[in-house]
VEXDREN-2710 file (C-alpha; in Angstrom, 1 decimal):
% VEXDREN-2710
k/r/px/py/pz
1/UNK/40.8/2.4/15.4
2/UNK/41.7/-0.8/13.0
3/UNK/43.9/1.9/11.0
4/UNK/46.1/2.4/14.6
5/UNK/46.5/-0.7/15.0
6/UNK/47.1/-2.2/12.2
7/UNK/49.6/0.4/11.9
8/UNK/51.3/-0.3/14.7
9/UNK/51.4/-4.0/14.1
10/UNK/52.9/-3.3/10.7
11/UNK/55.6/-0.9/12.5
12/UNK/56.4/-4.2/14.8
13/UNK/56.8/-6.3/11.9
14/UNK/58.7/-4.3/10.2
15/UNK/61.0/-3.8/12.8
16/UNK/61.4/-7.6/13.4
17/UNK/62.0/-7.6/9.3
18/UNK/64.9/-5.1/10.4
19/UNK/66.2/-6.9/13.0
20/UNK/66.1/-9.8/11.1
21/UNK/68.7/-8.4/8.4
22/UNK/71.5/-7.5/11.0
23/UNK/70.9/-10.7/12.9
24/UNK/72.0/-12.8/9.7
25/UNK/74.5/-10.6/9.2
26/UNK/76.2/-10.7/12.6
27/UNK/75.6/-14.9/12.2
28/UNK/77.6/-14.3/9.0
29/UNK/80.3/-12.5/10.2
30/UNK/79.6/-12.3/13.9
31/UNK/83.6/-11.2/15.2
32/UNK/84.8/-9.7/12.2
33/UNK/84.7/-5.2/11.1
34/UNK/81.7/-4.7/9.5
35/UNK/79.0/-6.2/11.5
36/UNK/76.7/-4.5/13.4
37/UNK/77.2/-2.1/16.3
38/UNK/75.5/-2.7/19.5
39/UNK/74.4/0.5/22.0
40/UNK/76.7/-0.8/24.7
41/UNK/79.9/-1.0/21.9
42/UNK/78.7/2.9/21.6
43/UNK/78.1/3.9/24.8
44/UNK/80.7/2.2/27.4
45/UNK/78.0/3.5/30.2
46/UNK/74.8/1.7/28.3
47/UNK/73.5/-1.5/30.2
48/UNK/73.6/-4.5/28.5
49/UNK/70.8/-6.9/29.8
50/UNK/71.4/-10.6/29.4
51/UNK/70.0/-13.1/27.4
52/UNK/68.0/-15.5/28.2
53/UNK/68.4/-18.6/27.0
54/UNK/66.3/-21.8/27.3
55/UNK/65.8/-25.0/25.9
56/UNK/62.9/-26.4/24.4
57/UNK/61.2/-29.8/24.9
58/UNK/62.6/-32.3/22.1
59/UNK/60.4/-35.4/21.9
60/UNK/62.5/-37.8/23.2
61/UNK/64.8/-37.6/26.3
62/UNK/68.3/-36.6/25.1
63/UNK/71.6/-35.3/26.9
64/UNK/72.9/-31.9/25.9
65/UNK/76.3/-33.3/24.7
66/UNK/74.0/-35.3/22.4
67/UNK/72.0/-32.7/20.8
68/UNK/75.1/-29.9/20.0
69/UNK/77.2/-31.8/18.6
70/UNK/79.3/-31.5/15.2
71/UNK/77.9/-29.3/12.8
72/UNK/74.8/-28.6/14.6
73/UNK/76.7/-27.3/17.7
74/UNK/79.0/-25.1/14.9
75/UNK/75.5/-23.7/13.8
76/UNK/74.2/-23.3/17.6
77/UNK/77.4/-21.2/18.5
78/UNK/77.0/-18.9/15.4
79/UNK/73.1/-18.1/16.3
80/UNK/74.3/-17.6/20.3
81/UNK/76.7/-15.6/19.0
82/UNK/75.0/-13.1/16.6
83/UNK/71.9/-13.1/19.2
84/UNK/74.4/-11.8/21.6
85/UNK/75.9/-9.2/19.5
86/UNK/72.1/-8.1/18.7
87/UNK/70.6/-8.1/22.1
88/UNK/71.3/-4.4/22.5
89/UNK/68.4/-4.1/19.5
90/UNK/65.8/-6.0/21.4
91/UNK/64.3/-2.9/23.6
92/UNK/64.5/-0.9/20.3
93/UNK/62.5/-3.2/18.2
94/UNK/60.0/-4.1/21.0
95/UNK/59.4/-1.0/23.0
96/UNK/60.8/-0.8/26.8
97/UNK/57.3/1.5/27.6
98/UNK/55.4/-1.9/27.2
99/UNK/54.2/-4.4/29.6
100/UNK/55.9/-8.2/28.7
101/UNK/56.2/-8.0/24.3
102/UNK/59.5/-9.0/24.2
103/UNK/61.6/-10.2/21.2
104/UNK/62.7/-13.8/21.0
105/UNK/64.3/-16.1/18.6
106/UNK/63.6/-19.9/18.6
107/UNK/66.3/-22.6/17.1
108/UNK/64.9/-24.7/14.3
109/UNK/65.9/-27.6/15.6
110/UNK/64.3/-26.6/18.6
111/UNK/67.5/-26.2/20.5
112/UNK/67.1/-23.1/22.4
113/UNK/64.9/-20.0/22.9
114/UNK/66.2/-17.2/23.6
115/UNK/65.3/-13.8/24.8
116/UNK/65.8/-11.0/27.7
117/UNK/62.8/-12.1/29.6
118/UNK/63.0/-15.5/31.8
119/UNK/59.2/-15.4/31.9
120/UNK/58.7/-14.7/28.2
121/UNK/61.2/-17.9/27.9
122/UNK/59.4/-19.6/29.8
123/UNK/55.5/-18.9/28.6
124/UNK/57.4/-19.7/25.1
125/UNK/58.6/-23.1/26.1
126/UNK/55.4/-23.9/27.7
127/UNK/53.5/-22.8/24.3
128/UNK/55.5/-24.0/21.9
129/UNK/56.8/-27.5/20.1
130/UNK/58.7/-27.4/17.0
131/UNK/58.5/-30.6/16.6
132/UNK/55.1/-30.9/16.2
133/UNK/52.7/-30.9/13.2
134/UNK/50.4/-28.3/14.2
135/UNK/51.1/-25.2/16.3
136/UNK/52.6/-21.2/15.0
137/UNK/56.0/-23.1/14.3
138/UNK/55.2/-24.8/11.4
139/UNK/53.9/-21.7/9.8
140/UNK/57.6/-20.7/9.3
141/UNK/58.9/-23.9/7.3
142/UNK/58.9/-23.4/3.8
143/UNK/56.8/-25.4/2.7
144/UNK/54.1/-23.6/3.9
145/UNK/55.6/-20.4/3.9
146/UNK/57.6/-20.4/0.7
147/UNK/57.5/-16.7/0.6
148/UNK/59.3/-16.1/4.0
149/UNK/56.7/-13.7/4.7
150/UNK/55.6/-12.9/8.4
151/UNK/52.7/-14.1/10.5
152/UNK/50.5/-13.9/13.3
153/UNK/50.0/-16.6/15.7
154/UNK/48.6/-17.4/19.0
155/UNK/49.1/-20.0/21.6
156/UNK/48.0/-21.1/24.2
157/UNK/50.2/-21.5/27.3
158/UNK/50.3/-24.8/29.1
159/UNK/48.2/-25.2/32.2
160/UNK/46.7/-22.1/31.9
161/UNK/44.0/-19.6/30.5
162/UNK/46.4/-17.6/29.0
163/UNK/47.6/-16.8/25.8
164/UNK/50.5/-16.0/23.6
165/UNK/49.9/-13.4/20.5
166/UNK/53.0/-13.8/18.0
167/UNK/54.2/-11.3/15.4
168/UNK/57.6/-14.2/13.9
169/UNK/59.0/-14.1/10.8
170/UNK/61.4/-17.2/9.8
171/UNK/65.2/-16.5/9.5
172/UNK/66.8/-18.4/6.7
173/UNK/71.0/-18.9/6.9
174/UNK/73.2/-20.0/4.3
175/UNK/70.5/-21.4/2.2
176/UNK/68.5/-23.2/5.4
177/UNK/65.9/-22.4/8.3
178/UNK/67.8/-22.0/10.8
179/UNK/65.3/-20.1/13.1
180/UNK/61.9/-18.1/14.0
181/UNK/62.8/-14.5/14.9
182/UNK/59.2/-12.9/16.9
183/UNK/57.8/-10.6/19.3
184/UNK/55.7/-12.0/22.1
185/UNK/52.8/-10.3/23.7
186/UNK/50.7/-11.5/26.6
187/UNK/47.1/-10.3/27.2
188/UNK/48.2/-7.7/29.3
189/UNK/50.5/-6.1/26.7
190/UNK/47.8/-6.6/24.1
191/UNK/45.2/-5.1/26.4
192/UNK/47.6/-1.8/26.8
193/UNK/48.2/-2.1/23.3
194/UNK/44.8/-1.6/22.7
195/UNK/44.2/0.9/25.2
196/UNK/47.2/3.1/23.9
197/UNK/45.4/3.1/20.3
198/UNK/42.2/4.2/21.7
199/UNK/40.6/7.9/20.0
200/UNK/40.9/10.4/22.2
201/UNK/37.3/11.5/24.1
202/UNK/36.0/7.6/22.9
203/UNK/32.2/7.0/24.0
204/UNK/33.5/3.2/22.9
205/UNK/33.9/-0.3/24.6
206/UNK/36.6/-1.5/22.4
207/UNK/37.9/-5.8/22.6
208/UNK/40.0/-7.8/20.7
209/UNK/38.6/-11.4/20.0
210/UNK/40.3/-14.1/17.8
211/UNK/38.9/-15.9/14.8
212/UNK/36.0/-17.7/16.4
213/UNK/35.4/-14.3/18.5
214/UNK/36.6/-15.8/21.8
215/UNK/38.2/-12.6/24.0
216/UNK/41.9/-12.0/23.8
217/UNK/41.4/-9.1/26.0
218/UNK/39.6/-7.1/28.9
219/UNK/37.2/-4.5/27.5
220/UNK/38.8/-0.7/27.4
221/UNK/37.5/2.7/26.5
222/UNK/34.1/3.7/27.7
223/UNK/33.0/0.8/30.0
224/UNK/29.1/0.0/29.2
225/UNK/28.9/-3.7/30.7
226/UNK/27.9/-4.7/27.4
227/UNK/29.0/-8.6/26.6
228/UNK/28.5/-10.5/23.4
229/UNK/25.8/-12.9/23.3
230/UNK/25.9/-16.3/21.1
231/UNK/23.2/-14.6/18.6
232/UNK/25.4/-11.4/18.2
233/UNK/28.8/-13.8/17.7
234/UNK/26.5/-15.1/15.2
235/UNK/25.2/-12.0/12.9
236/UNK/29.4/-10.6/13.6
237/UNK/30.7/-14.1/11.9
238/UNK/28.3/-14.5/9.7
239/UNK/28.9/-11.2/8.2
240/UNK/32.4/-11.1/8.5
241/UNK/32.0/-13.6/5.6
242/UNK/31.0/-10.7/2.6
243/UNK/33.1/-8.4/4.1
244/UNK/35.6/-7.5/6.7
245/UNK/34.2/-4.9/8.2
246/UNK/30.6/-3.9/9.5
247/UNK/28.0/-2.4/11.6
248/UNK/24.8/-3.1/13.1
249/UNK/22.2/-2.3/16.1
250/UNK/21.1/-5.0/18.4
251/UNK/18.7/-3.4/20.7
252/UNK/19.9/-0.4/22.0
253/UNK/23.8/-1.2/21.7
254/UNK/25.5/-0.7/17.9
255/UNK/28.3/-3.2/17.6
256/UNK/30.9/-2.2/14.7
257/UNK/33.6/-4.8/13.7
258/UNK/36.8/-5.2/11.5
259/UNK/38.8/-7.7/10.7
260/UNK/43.2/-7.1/11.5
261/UNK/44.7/-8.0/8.6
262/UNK/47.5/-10.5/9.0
263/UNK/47.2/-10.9/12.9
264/UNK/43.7/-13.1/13.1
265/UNK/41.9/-11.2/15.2
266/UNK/38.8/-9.2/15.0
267/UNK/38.1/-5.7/17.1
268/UNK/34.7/-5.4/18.2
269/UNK/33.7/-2.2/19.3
270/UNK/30.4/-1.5/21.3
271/UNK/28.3/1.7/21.8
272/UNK/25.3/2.1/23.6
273/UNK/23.0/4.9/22.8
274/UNK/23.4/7.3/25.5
275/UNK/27.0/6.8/25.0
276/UNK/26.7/7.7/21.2
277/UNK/24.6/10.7/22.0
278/UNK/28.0/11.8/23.8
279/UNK/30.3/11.7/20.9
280/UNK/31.1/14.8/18.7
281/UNK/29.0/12.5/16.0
282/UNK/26.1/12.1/18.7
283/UNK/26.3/15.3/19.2
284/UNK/26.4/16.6/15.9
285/UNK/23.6/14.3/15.0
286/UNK/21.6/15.3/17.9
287/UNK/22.0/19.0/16.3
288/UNK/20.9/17.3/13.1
289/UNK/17.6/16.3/14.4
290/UNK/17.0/19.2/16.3
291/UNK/17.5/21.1/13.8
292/UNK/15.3/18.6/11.8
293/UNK/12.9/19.1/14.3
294/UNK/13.0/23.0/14.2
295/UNK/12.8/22.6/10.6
296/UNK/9.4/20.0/10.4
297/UNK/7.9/22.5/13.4
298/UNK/8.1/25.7/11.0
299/UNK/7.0/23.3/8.0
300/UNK/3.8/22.4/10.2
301/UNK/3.5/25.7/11.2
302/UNK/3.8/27.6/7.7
303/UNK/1.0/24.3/6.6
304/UNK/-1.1/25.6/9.4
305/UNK/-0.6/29.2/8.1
306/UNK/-1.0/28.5/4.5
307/UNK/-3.9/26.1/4.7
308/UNK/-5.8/29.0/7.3
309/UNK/-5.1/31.8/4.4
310/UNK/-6.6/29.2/1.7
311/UNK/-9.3/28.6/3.9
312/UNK/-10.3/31.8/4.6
313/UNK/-9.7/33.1/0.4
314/UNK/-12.0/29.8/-0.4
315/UNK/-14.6/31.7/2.0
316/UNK/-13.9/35.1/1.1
317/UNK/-14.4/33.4/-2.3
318/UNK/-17.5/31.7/-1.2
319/UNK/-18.6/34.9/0.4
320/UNK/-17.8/37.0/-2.8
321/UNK/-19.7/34.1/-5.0
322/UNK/-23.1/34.7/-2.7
323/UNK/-23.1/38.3/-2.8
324/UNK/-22.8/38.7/-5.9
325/UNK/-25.7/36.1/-6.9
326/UNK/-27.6/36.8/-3.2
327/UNK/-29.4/40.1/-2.5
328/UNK/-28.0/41.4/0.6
329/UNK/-31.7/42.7/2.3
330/UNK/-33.5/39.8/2.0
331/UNK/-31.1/36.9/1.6
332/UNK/-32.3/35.3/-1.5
333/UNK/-31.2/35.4/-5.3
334/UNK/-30.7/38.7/-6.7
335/UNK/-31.7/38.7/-10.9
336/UNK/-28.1/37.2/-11.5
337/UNK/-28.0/34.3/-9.1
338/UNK/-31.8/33.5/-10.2
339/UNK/-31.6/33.1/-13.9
340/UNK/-28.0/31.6/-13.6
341/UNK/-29.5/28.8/-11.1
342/UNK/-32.7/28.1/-13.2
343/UNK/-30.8/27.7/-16.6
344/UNK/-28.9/25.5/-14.9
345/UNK/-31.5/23.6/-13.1
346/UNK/-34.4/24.0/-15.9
347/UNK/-32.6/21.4/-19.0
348/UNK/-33.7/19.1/-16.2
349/UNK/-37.3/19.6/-16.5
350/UNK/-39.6/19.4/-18.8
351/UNK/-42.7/21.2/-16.9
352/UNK/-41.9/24.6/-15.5
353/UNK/-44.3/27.4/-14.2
354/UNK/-43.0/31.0/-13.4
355/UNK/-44.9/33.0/-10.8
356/UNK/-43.7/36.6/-11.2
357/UNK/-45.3/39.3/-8.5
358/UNK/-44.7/42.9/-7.6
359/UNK/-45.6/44.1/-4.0
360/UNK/-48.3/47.0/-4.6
361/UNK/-47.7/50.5/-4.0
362/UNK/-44.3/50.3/-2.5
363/UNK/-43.3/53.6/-3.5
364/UNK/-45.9/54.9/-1.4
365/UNK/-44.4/53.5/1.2
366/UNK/-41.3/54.6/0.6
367/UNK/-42.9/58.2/0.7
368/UNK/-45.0/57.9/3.8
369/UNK/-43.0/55.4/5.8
370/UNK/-39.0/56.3/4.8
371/UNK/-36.8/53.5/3.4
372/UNK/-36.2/51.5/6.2
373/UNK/-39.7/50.3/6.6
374/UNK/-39.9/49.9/2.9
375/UNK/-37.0/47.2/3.5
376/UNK/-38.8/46.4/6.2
377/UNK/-41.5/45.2/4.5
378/UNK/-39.6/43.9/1.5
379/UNK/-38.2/41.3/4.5
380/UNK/-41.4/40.6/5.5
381/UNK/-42.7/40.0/1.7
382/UNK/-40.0/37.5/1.8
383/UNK/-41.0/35.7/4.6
384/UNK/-44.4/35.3/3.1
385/UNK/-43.5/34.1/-0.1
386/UNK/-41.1/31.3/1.3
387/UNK/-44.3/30.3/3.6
388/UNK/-45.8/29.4/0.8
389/UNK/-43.8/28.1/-1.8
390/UNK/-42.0/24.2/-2.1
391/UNK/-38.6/23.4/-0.9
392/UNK/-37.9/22.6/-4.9
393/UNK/-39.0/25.8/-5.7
394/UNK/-36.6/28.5/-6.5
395/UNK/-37.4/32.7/-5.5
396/UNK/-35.6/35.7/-6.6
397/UNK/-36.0/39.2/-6.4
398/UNK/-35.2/40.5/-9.6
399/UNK/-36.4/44.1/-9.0
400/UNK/-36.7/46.8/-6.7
401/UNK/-39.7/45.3/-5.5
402/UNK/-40.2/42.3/-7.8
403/UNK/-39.6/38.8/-7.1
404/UNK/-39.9/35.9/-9.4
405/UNK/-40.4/32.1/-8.2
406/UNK/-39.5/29.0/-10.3
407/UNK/-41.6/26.0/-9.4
408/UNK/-40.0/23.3/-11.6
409/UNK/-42.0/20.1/-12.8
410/UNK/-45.3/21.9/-12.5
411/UNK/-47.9/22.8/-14.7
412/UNK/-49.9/26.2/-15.2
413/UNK/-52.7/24.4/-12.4
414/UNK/-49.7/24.3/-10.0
415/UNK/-48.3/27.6/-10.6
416/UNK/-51.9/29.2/-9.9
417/UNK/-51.9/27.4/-6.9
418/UNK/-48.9/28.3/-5.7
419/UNK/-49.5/31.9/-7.0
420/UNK/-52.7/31.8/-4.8
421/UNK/-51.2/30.8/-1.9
422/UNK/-48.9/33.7/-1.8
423/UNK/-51.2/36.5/-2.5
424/UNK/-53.5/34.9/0.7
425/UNK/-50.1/34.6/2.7
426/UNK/-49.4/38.0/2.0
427/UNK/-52.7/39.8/2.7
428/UNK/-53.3/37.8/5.7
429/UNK/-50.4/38.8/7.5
430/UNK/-49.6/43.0/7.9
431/UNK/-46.4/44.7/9.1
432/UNK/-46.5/45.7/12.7
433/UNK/-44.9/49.5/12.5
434/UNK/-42.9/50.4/15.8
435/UNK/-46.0/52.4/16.7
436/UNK/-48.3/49.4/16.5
437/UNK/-49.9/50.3/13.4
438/UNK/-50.5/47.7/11.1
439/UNK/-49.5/48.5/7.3
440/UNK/-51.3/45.6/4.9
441/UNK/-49.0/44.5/2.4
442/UNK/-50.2/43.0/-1.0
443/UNK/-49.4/42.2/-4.3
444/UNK/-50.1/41.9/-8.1
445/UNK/-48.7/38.1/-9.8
446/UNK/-48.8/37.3/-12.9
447/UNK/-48.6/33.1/-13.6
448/UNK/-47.0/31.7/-17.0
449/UNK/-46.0/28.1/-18.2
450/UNK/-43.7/26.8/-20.5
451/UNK/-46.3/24.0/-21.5
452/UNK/-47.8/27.3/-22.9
453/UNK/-45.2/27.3/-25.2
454/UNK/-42.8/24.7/-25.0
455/UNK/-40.8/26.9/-28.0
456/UNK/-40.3/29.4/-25.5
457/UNK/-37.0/30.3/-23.6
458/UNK/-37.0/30.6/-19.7
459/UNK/-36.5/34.8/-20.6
460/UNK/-39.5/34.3/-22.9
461/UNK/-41.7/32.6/-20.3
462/UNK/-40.4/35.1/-17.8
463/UNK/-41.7/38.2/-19.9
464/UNK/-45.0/36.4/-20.4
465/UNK/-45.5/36.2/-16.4
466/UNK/-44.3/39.8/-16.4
467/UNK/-46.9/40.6/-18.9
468/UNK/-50.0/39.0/-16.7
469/UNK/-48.4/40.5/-13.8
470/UNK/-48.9/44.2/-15.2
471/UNK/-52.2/42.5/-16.3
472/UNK/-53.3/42.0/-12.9
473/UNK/-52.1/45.6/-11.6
474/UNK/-54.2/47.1/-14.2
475/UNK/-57.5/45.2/-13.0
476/UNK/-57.1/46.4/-9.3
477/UNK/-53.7/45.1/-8.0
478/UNK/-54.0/42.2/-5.3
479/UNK/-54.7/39.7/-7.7
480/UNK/-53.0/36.3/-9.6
481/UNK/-53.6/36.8/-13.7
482/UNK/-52.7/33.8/-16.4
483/UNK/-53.8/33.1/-19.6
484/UNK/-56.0/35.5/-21.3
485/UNK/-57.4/38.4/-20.9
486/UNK/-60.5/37.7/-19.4
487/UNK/-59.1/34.9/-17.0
488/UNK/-57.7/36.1/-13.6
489/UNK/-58.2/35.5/-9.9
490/UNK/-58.9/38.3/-7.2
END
C-alpha cells in the first residue's frame, strides 16, 4: 500500500517537475515558434478553461498600480503569460477523474495565485503567506532549499478544520525565484486518493495521519470502528524512531505503519482478527494451523500408538522374564529363577540355611491317580510350604517334585525349624480327591547350612541338603535329616 502511493505521489511530482520545464520555457519565449503547444492550439474544438487568478495578502495595504509596477509588472506579465499558454497542461498533470487536486502557481512576491479552480484559489490564499517566516512557502527559497528539489507541505486553511496537502516545487527564472509551481489536494481528494490505492479484496482500515499522527483523512477499506488511542499513538511514534516501518498487536487489533517518504505523513493500517482470518494470508494461515493441528493430532496419536506397543513388549518382556524363571503349575521359581535370585540375594548374607524336600511317592500317584491330580497335589504341596515358611524366605521347585527353600540370615537351628514346620504342615493337611477321598501327602527334607562350611558354594550347600534329603528317604520318608548320620527328626 505505501509502494502505491508513494508511487503515485512520485508520478505527481514528476509531472509538476514536467510542467515546470515548459512553463519556463513559455516565460522565456512565451509568443515566439518554438514554445510549447497547448491542446486547444491542436484541437480548434478542445475547451480551454480559464485561469484563475487571485491575489494574495501582502502585509501592508497597497494599491494594485503600486505593486506591478516597473520591472516587477514586466516580470508579472511574462508569468501571466506563459501560465496562460500552459493552462491547457493543468488537467494533464493533475488528473480531471479527481475530486479538487488542482495545479496552481504562486508569484514570489506574492502577487498572484493562480489556478483553474476559484475555490482552490481561494483555500490557497486563505492558507498561505509568502511573506511570512514560517509556513510551506519558505521551503522553496533557496536558502533552505538550495537544491530546488520538491516538497510536501500542509496547511491549514483559515477558519476552518481543514487542510491543504501540497506537492510544489520552486520555479527559478533568469537566475531568480520567481515562483512556487504545486498541486493542491484537499482531504477529500486525499481520502479518494487513498481509497483508489487500496488492494483489491482488503480486510484493512487504512488512514493517513501527519507527523504527530493527527488524521488527514476518513478511514477507508474494511471499516472495523477501530480508533487510535494516545498509548497506541505512543508505541507507533515511538517506533517510528528506529525505523520507518512496523507492526504490532494491541489486543485483538494489529496496527501496521509506514512512513511516506517526502510527503510527511504516515499510513496507519488496522486489522482486527476476524478480519485477518478473512484475508488470502488469514486464510492461508488458518490452513497452516489446521494443518498444524492435523499434524500434532496424528503426532499424539502415533505417541499413543507407539507408547501402547512399548508397553505391551515391556510386558510381554516382563511376561517372557517370569516364565522363563517362574514354573508355570505352581507359580513359584523354577531351578533357573531360584539359583539366579539367591546368588544374587545370598553375597548379602552371611548366615544361610537350605531346606531341600521331595514329596514322597509321587510317582505312585502319578500311576494310580493320572497327572492331573499329581499337579494337583504338587499345587497343594505349594500351598503348604509357603504356610510355613518367612516372607524373606525364598522357594523353588527345582525338580519334578522337588522344591528347595532359601531362608537367608539363619542358622542350621532355624532351618530345622522351619524344615519342621513344613513336614507338620504338610502331613496335617490331605488332598480332597473329587470323590471325597482324602490322599495324605508327605515328604522327605534334608536341612544344610553354610555355617557348616562357610568355604562352601550355594551349589555345594545345596547338594549337601540334597544329600540329607536322600538321607531321610532312606530312614522311612516323612522325615527332616541334618548333620550326621545318626541325627534326624521323624
Amino acid at each position: 500500500m505505501i509502494a502505491r502511493l508513494e508511487s503515485r505521489a512520485q508520478y505527481k511530482v514528476d509531472n509538476l517537475r514536467y510542467l515546470k520545464r515548459i512553463f519556463i520555457e513559455a516565460m522565456d519565449d512565451p509568443i515566439f515558434p518554438g514554445s510549447p503547444v497547448a491542446p486547444w492550439e491542436v484541437n480548434e474544438n478542445a475547451i480551454q478553461r480559464p485561469l484563475w487568478i487571485g491575489e494574495l495578502p501582502l502585509p501592508d495595504t497597497v494599491t494594485e498600480d503600486e505593486a506591478f509596477q516597473g520591472k516587477e509588472s514586466q516580470e508579472v506579465r511574462n508569468q501571466l503569460n506563459g501560465l496562460r499558454k500552459i493552462q491547457g497542461l493543468f488537467p494533464l498533470a493533475t488528473g480531471e477523474h479527481e475530486l479538487l487536486a488542482d495545479l496552481y502557481y504562486i508569484s514570489r512576491e506574492g502577487e498572484f495565485i493562480a489556478s483553474l479552480s476559484q475555490e482552490v484559489n481561494e483555500q490557497l490564499i486563505n492558507s498561505y503567506n509568502p511573506h511570512e517566516k514560517q509556513g510551506s512557502f519558505v521551503l522553496a527559497s533557496p536558502l533552505l532549499n538550495p537544491r530546488r528539489a520538491p516538497f510536501w507541505t500542509r496547511q491549514n486553511i483559515a477558519n476552518s478544520d481543514e487542510t491543504v496537502i501540497n506537492a510544489a516545487i520552486p520555479v527559478d527564472f533568469g537566475g531568480e525565484w520567481v515562483g512556487l509551481l504545486g498541486i493542491a489536494f484537499d482531504n477529500q481528494s486525499v481520502q479518494k486518493f487513498l481509497a483508489s490505492s487500496l488492494p483489491e479484496g482488503t480486510q484493512s482500515a487504512y488512514r493517513l495521519y501527519d507527523e504527530q499522527l493527527k488524521p488527514l483523512t476518513k478511514a477507508v477499506g474494511a471499516e472495523n470502528n477501530v480508533q487510535l488511542n494516545v498509548e497506541q499513538k505512543k508505541t507507533i511514534l515511538k517506533m517510528l524512531i528506529d525505523k520507518p516501518r512496523g507492526t504490532f498487536r494491541s489486543g485483538s487489533v494489529f496496527i501496521t505503519f509506514g512512513k511516506l517518504r517526502g510527503t510527511h505523513s504516515v499510513l496507519v493500517s488496522t486489522q482486527t482478527l476476524s478480519q485477518g482470518l478473512h484475508e488470502d494470508f488469514g486464510r492461508f494461515s488458518l490452513l497452516l494451523v489446521t494443518m498444524f493441528l492435523i499434524f500434532v493430532l496424528s503426532l499424539l496419536g502415533a505417541h499413543r500408538i507407539i507408547c501402547r506397543l512399548v508397553g505391551n513388549m515391556g510386558n510381554l518382556q516382563r511376561e517372557m522374564q517370569h516364565h522363563a524363571l517362574h514354573d508355570d503349575l505352581t507359580g513359584v521359581l523354577n531351578r533357573r529363577g531360584f539359583f539366579e535370585k539367591t546368588s544374587q540375594v545370598s553375597p548379602n548374607y552371611v548366615d544361610y540355611t537350605l531346606v531341600l524336600l521331595d514329596l514322597d511317592h509321587f510317582k505312585k500317584v502319578n500311576d494310580m491317580y493320572g497327572h492331573q491330580v499329581g499337579d494337583n497335589v504338587l499345587i497343594h504341596a505349594t500351598g503348604r510350604i509357603q504356610r510355613a515358611i518367612r516372607k524373606q524366605d525364598i522357594l523353588g521347585r527345582i525338580g519334578g517334585e522337588e522344591f528347595c527353600i532359601y531362608l537367608p540370615n539363619s542358622d542350621l537351628k532355624t532351618g530345622i525349624k522351619v524344615a519342621t514346620r513344613i513336614k507338620w504342615e504338610l502331613e496335617s493337611s490331605a488332598l480332597i480327591l473329587e470323590d471325597g477321598s482324602q490322599l495324605p501327602v508327605t515328604a522327605s527334607l534334608g536341612v544344610a547350612s553354610y555355617r557348616e562350611h562357610p568355604e562352601y558354594m550355594l551349589e555345594q550347600i545345596q547338594s549337601l541338603a540334597d544329600m540329607r534329603m536322600y538321607r531321610a528317604k532312606a530312614r522311612g520318608r516323612n522325615q527332616v535329616c541334618w548333620l550326621g548320620e545318626d541325627k534326624f527328626q521323624a
